[in-house]
MIFI-5105 format. One record per residue (C-alpha): residue in three letters; residue number from 1; x, y, z. Coordinates in pm, whole numbers. Example, Ala and Ser with C-alpha at 12.3 -4.5 7.8 and 13.67 -1.06 7.14 Angstrom:
BEGIN
<resn = Ala resi = 1 x = 1230 y = -450 z = 780>
<resn = Ser resi = 2 x = 1367 y = -106 z = 714>
# end
This chain:
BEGIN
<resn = Unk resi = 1 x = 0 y = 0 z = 0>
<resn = Unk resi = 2 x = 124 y = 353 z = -107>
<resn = Unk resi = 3 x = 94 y = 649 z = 163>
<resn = Unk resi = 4 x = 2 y = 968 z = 45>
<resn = Unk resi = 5 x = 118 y = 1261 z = 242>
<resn = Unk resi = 6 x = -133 y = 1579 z = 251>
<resn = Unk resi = 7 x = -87 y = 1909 z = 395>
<resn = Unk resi = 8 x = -433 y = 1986 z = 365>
<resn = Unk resi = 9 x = -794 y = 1891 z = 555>
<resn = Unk resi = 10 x = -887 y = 1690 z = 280>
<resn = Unk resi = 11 x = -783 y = 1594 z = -155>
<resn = Unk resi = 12 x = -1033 y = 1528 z = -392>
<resn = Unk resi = 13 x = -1042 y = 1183 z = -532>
<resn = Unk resi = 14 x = -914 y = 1285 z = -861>
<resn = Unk resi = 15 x = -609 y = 1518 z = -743>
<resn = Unk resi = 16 x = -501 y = 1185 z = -532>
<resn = Unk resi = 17 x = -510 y = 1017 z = -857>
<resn = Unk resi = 18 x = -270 y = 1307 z = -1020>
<resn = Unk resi = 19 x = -39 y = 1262 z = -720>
<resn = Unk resi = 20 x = 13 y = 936 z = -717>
<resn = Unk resi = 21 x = 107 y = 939 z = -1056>
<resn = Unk resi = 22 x = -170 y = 653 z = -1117>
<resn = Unk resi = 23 x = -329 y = 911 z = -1373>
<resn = Unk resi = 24 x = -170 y = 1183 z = -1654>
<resn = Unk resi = 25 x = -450 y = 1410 z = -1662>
<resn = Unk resi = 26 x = -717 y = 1518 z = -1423>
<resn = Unk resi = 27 x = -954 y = 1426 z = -1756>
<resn = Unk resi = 28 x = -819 y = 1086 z = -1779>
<resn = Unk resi = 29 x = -897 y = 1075 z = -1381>
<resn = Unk resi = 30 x = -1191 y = 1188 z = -1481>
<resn = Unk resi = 31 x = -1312 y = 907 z = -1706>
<resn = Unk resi = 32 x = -1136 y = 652 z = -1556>
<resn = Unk resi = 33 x = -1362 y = 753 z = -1211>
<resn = Unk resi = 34 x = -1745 y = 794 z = -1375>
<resn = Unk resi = 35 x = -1629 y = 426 z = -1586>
<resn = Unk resi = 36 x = -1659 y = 294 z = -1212>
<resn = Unk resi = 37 x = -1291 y = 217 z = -1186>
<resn = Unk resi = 38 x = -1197 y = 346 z = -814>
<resn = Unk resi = 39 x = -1331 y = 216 z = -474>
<resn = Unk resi = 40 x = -1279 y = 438 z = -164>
<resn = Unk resi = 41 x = -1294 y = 257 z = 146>
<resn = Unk resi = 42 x = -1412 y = -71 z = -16>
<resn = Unk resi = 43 x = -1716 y = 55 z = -176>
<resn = Unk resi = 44 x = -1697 y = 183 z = -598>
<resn = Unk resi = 45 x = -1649 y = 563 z = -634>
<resn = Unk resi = 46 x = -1790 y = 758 z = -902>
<resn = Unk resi = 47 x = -1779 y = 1130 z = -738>
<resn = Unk resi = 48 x = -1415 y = 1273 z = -838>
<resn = Unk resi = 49 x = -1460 y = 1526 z = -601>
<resn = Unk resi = 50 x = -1520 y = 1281 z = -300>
<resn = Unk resi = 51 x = -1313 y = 1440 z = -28>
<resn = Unk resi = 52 x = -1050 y = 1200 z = 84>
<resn = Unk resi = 53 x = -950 y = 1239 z = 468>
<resn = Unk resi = 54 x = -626 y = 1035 z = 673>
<resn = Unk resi = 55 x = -698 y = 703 z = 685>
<resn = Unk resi = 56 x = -919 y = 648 z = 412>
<resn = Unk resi = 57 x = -877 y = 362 z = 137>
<resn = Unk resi = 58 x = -849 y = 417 z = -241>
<resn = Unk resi = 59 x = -747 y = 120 z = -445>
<resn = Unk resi = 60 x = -747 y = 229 z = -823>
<resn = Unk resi = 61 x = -678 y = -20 z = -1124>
<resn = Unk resi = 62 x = -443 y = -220 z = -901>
<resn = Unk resi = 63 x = -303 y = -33 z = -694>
<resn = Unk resi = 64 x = -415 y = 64 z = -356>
<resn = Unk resi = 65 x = -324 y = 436 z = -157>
<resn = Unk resi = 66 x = -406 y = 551 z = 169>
<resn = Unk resi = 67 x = -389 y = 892 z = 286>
<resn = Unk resi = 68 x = -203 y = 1091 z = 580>
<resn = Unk resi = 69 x = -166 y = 1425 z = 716>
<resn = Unk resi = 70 x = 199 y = 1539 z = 667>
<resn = Unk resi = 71 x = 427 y = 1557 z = 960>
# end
């Protein structure tokens, strides 16, 4: 599992994507979401703005992320 360090309160589903480098483009993240293709804590996501928060669970053609607050 790959950690994700924010700095924020939250990232949008989509900008995680972008990060992670699991994505090129936020319109490929865009697609790629609404085709069904991420789950956030277990459960299929199809909002790419779905606010992500520490400790949630996105697993995304794959691979699987989880995201923390930044030291």
């Amino acid at each position: 599992m790959k950690t994700i360090d924010i700095t924020t309160e939250y990232i949008r589903l989509q900008d995680l994507l972008k990060l992670a480098a699991l994505v090129s483009t936020g319109g490929e993240a865009k697609l790629a979401i609404l085709d069904g293709e991420a789950a956030v804590n277990g459960e299929v996501c199809t909002q790419r703005g779905k606010k992500l928060r520490p400790g949630d669970v996105v697993r995304f053609r794959g691979e699987e992320l989880t995201v923390r607050y930044a030291d």
